[in-house]
C-alpha positions in Angstrom: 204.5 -53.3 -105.6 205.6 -55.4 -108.0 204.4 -59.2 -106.2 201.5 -57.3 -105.6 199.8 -57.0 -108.7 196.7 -58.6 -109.1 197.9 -60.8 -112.1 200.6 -62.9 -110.3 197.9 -63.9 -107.2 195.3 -64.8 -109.4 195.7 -68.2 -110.1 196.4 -69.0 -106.7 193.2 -67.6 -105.6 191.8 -69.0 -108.1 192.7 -72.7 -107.3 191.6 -72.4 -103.6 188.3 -70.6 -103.9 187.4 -73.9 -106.2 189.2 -76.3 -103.6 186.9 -74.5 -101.1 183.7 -74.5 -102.9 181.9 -72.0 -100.8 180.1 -68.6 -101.9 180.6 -66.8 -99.3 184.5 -67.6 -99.2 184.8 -66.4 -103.0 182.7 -63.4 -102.8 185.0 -62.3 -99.5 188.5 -62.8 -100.5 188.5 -61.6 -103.4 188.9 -58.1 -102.4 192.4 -59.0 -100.5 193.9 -57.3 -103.6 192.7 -54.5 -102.8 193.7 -54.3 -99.1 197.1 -55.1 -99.6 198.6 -51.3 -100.0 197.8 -48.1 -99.0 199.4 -45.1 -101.7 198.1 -42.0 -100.4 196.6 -39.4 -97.0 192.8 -40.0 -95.6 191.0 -39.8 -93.7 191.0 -42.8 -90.9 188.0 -44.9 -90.4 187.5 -47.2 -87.2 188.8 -51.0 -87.3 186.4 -53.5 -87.2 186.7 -55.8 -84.0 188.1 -59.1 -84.2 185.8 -61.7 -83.0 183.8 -64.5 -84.2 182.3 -62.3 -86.9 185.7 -62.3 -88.6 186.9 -65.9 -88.0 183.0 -66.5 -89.7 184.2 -65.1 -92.5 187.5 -66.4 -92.9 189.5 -69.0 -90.7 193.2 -69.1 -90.3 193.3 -72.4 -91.7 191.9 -71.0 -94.9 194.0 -67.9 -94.6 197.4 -70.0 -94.0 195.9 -71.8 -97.1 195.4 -68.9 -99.6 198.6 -68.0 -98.1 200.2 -70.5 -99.5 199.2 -70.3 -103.1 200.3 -66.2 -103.3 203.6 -67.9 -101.9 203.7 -69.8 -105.2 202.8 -67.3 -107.4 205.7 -65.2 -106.1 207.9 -67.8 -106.3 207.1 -68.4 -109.8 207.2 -65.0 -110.8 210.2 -63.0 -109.0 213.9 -63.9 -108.6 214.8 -64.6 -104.7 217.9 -65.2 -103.2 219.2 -69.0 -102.2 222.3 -67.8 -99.9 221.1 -69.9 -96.6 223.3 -67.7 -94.4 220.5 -64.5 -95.5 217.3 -66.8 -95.2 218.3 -68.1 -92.4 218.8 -64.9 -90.4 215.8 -63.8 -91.8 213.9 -66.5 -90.2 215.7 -66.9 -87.0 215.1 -63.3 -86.3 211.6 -63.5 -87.2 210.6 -66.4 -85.1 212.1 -64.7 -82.6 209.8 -61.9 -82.7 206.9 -63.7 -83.2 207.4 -65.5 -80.1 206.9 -62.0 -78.6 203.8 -61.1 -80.8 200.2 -61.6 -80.5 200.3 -64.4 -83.2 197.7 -67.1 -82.4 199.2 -69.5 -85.7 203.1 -69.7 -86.0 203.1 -71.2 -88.8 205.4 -68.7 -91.2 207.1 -68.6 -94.4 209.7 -66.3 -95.9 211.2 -65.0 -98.9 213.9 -63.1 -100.4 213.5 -61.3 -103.4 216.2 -60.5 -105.3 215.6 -56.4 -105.8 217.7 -53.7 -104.6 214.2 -51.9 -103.9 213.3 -51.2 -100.6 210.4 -53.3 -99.8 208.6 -55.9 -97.1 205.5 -57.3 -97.5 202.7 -59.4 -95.2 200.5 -61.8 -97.1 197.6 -64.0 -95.5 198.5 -67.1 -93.7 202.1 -65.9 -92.1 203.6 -65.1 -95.5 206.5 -62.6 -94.6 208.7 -61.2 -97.7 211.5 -58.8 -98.0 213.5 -57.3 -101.0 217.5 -57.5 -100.2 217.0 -53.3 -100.5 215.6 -53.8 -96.9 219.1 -55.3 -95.6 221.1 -51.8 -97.9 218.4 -49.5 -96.1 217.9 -50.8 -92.6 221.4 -49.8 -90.8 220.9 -51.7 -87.5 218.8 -54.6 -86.7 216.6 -53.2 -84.9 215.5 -50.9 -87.8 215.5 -53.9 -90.1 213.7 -55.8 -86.8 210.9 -53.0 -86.4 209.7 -53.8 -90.5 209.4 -57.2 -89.5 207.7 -56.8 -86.1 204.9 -54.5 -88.4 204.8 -57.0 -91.2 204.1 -59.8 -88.3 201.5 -57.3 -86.8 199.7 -57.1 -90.2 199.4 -60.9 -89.6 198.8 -60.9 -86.2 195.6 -58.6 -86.1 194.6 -60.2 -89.5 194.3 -57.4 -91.4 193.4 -59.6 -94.6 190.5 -61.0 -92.9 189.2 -57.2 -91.8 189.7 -56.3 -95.3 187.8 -59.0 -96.3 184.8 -58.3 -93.7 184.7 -54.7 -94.5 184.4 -55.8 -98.2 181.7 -57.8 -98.2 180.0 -55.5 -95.9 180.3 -52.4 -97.9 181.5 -52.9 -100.7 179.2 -55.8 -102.8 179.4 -54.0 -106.3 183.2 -54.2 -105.8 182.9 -57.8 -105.5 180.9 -58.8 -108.0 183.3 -57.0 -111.2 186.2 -58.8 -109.6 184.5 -62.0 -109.4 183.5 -61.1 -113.4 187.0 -61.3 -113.6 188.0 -63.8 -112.2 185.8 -66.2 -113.5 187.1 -64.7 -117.5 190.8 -65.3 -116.2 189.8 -68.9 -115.0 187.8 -69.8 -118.3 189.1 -68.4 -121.3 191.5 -65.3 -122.2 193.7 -63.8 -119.0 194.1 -60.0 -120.7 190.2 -59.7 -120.5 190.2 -60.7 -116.8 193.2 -58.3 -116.1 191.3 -55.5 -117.9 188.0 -56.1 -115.9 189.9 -56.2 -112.3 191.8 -53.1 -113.0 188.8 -51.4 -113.7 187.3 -52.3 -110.5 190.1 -51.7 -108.2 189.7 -47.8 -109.9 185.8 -48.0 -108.2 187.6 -49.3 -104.7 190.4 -46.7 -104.3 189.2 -44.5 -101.8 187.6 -47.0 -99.1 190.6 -48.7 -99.5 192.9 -46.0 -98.6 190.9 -45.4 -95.8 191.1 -49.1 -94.4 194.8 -49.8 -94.8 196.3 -46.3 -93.1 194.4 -47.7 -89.8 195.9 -50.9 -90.4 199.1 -49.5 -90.7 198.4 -47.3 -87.7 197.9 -50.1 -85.4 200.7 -52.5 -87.0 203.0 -49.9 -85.9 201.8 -49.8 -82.1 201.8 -53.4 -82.3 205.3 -53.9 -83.6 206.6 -51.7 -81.4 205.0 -53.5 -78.6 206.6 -56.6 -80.2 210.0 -55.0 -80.5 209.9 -54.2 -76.9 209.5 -57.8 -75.9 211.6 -59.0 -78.2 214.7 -57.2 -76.8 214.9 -54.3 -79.6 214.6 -50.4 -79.1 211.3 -49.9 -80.3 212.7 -46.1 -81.3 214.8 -47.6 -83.7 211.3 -47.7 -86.2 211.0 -43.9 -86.0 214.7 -43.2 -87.0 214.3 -45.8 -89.7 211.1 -43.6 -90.6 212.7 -40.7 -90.7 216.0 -41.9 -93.2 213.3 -43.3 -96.0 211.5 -39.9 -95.8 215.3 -38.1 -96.4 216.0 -40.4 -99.1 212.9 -40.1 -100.9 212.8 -36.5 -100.6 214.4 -35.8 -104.1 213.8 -38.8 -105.6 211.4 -39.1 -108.7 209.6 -42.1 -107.3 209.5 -43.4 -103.9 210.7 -46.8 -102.5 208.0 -49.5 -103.4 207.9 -49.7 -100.0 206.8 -46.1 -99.1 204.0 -46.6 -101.5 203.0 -49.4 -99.6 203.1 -48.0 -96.3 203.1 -44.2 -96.9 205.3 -42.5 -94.2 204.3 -38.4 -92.8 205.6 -36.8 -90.1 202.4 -37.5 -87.4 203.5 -41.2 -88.4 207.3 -40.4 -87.2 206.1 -38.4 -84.5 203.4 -40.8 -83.1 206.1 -43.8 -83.2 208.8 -41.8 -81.5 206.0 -40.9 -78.8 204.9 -44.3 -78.5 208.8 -45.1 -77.7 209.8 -42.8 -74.7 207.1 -44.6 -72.4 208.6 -48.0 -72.5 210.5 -48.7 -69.6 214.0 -47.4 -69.8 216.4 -50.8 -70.7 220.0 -50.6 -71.9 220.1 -52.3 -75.9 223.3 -53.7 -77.6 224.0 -53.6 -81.2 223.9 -57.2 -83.0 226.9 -58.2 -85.0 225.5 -60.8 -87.1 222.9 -58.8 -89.1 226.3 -56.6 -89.8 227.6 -59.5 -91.5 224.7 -60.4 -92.9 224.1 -57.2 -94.6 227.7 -57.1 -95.9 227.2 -59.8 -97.9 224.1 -58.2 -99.7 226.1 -55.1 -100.2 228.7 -57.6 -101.3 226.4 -59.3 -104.1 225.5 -55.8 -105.6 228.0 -53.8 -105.5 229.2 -53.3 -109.5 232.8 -52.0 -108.7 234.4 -54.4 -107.0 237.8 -52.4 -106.6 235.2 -49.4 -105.7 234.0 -52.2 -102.7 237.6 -52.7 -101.8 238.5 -48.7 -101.2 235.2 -48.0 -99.3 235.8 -51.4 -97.3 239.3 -50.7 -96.6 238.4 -47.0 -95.4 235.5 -48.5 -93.1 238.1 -50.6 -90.9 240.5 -47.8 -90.9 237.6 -45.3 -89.2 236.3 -47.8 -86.9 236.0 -47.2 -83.4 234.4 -49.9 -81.3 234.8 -53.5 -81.3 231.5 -54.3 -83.3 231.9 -52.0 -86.3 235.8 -53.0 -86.4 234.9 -56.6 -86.9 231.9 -56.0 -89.2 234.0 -53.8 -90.8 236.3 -56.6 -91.2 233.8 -58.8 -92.3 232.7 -56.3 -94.8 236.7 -55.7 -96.3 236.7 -60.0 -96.7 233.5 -60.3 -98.6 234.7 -57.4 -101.4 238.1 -59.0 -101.6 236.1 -62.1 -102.0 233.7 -60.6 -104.7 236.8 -59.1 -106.4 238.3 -62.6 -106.7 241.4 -61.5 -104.0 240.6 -64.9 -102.3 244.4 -65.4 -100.5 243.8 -61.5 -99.4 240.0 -62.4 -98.1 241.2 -65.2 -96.4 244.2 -63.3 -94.7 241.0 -60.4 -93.7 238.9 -63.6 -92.2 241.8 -64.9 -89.9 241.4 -62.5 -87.2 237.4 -63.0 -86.7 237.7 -66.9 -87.1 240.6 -66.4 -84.2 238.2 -64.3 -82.0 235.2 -66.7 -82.9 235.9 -69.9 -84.3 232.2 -71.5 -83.9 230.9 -68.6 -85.5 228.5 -70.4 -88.0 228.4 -67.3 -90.6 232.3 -67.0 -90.2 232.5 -70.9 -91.1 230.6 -70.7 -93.9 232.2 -67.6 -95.2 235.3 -69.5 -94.7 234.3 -72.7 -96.4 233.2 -70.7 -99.6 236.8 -69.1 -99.6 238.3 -72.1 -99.9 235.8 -73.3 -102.5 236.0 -70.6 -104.6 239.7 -70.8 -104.8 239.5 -74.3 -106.3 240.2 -75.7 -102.6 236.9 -77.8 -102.2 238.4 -80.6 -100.0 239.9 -78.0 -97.8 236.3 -77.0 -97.4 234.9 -80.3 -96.9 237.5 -81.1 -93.9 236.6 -77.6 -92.3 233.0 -77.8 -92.6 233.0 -81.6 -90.8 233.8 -80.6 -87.4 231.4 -77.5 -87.8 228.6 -79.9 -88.6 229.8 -82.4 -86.1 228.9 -79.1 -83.7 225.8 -78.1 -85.7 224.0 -80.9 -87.3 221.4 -79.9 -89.9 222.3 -76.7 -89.8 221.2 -75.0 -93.0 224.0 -72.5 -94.0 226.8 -75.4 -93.2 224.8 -77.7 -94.9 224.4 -75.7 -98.0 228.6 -74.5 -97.5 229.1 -78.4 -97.3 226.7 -79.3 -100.5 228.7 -76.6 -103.0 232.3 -78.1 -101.9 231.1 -81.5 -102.9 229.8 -80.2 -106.6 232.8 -78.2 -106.9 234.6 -81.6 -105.9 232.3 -83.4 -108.4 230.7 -85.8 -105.9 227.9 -85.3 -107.3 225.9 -88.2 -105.8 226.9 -87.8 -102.3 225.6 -84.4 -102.8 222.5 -85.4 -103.8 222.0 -88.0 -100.7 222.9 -85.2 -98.5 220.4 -82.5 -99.8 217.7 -85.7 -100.1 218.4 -85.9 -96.4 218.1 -82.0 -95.8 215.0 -81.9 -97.3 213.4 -83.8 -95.0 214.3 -80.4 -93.0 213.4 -78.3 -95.2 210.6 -79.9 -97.3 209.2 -76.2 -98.3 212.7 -75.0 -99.7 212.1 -74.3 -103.4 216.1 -73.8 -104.0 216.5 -77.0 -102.3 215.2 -78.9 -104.8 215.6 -76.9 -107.7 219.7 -77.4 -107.1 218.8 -81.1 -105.8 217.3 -81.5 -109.4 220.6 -80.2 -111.1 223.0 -82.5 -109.0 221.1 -85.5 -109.5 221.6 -84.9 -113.2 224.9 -84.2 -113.1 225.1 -87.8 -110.7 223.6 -89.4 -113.9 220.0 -90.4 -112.3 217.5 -89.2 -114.3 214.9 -90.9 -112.2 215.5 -88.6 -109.1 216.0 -85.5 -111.7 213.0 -85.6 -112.5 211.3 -86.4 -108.7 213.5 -83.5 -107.6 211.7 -81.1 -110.0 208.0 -82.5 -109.6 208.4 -81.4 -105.7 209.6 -77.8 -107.1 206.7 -77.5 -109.5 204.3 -78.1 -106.2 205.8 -75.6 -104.3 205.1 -73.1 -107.6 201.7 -74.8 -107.8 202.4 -75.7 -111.3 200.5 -79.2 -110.3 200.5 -80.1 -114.1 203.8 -80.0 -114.4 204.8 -81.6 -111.3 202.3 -84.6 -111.9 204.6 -84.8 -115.8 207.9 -85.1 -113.9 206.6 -87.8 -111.7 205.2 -89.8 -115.1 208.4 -89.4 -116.5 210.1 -90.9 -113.3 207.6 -94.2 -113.2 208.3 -94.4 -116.8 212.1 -94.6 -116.3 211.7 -96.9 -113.2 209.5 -99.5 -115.0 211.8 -99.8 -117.7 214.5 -100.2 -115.2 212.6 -102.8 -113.4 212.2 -101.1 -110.4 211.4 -102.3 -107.3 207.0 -102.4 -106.4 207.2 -100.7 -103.9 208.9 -98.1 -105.6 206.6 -98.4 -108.4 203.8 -97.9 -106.1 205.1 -94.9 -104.3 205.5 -92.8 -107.5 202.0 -94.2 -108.3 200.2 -92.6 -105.1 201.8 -89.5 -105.4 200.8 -89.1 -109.1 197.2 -89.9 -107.6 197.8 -87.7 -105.2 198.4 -84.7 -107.5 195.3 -85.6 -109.4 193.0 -85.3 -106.8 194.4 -82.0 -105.8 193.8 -80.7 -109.2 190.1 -82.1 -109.8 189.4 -80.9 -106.1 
């Protein structure tokens, strides 16, 4: 898994073990590395209960903590996907299940990686991940629903933390060679650390294998449970089951994903079992994660006249209501994507008709008319949606790109400085902030704009230059004290987090 190698958590690790100062806490999590995948058959052993012993040895403040810095080192080492109409399905749908799980700390965060691979991904501290390749693979929501409900259970039952226990139970000569290399890593060259790590995840294979297939054992009767209550057909994660095992059947190498969370046939079997003895309830077929997933299929497809055909054939065989209008949907976006924008637009009509306050239909909408070179068409559109929908994400974002394209550059920058009081945790956020307010001429907020996106990559160093580079600017400006004194404490600020 490719956010999974040990190299790009390191440093994250790294910075909180010293923030936390405590043996015990290095000596345990270092092993989550090694818990994090599962790539072949064993035999099970039991699960350790969850109790005190395991908050002893790791709390979920310290977990939603460590979380945090494998968030940044993802984010500073994979390509993820800024379209607000996907991450915001993605967490809307995700809330909604963890409302139904056995969660004790909501606090989540997401990510989208840009990868046609199929792939998800848990991390400590509610850190939830997919590739796009889950939207091309997962043909209903409630397939794509039951990953998420078993990445949520992964978080739920704290698998990290019983990885962690069972380490430093069993497995002390593990723990000290990683911690031999994580202290080369941290002092002097990285390739020597790397070297010493991979040599001791060879000693930890087969425990580990062990470990995970129970976790991913009970993250499957826990999502289902979680699907269940969450309005999904929990049967929906065996069929999903059964289409990775077809497609990787004459494949050369399986789906990151599979090697992840190895699918078998007792595995289908036992989820399909677990499915009948739910209560028999009557589920309906969701037409926004059709649209959603057009749009991914949309962004990748290569032949764009290719997209047309298929997308033209897919209306003409559609039967019911919902596949006509995804279908619909889906025939817009690859006129959009092959620059037909007055033929996209005429495809769009019908569904805006049907469903005018249809937030992903608006936005579509808005970046029609935007990408046609029609921005203040956009602009007067989007108004009465956001009228409707105030801080609303996608709309916001819709209404931020007809503003560059219209080159008011600085009222684009107010608004997104306004967003981000939303979204404070949004890395695109201020990474496209950071470009506007350049292109609005103030360097000052440029360079603010990027220190907050070098914190959320934990690039402290950096950050704390950008801000030094800001107070310069402002006190040749004569700015204002307080100003002055703002940029001052937050400087500080960074400091302390890096000496601490």
């Amino acid at each position: 898994m490719q956010y999974f190698v040990v190299v790009w958590i390191l440093h994250g690790i790294v910075v909180v073990l010293m923030r936390m100062r405590t043996r015990w806490l290095i000596s345990s999590f270092l092993l989550i590395p090694l818990s994090l995948s599962s790539l072949g058959p064993q035999a099970q052993t039991p699960l350790p209960r969850l109790g005190d012993r395991i908050s002893g040895t790791i709390s979920l403040g310290q977990e939603y903590e460590m979380g945090q810095q494998f968030l940044s080192s993802i984010r500073r080492a994979t390509s993820t996907i800024p379209d607000a109409l996907l991450n915001g399905y993605l967490e809307n749908l995700t809330y909604k299940l963890a409302a139904q799980s056995q969660l004790q700390d909501h606090r989540l965060s997401f990510i989208i990686i840009d990868s046609q691979e199929l792939n998800a991904f848990a991390a400590p501290g509610g850190i939830i991940g997919v590739n796009t390749g889950l939207f091309l693979n997962a043909e209903t929501e409630a397939e794509f629903a039951s990953v998420m409900a078993h990445e949520i259970a992964h978080v739920s039952q704290r698998h990290f933390a019983r990885s962690i226990d069972d380490a430093r139970a069993n497995r002390v000569p593990e723990l000290a060679a990683l911690l031999a290399g994580v202290i080369v890593m941290a002092t002097s060259d990285g390739q020597h650390g790397q070297a010493a790590i991979a040599a001791s995840q060879g000693l930890a294979l087969e425990n580990r294998l062990r470990f995970s297939r129970s976790n991913e054992a009970e993250a499957d009767r826990i999502g289902q449970d979680t699907m269940f209550n969450a309005g999904f057909d929990p049967d929906h994660m065996s069929s999903l089951f059964e289409r990775l095992i077809a497609i990787n059947r004459f494949g050369r190498r399986p789906p990151e994903f599979l090697l992840s969370h190895p699918v078998t046939e007792s595995r289908i079997a036992d989820a399909r079992g677990r499915a009948i003895r739910y209560p028999s309830r009557s589920y309906s077929q969701n037409l926004e994660y059709q649209i959603i997933r057009a749009r991914v299929i949309g962004h990748y497809a290569t032949d764009k006249e290719s997209l047309v055909a298929n997308s033209e054939r897919a209306l003409q065989i559609s039967r019911d209501e919902i596949s006509r209008d995804a279908s619909r949907y889906g025939l817009a976006v690859a006129y959009f994507e092959d620059e037909q924008y007055g033929r996209a637009l005429e495809t769009l009509a019908p569904l805006l008709e049907k469903e005018p306050n249809r937030i992903s239909y608006a936005v579509t909408q808005a970046e029609f008319y935007t990408a046609q070179n029609e921005p203040g068409r956009s602009l007067n559109y989007l108004r009465r949606h956001l009228e409707i929908n105030p801080d609303n994400h996608p709309l916001t974002m819709a209404y931020v790109d007809a503003l560059v394209e219209s080159r008011a550059y600085s009222e684009a920058a107010a608004l997104m400085e306004r967003h981000s009081k939303n979204r404070p945790n949004d890395h695109h956020l201020w990474y496209l902030l950071a470009e506007v307010q350049g292109q609005a001429g103030n360097i000052s907020k440029v360079h603010q704009a990027r220190a907050e996106y070098f914190v959320l990559l934990a690039d402290l160093g950096k950050a704390r230059e950008q801000l030094k580079y800001a107070l310069r600017i402002e006190t040749d400006n004569g700015a204002a004290p307080a100003e002055e004194a703002r940029l001052r404490q937050k400087i500080r600020e960074l400091e302390q987090r890096m000496s601490g």
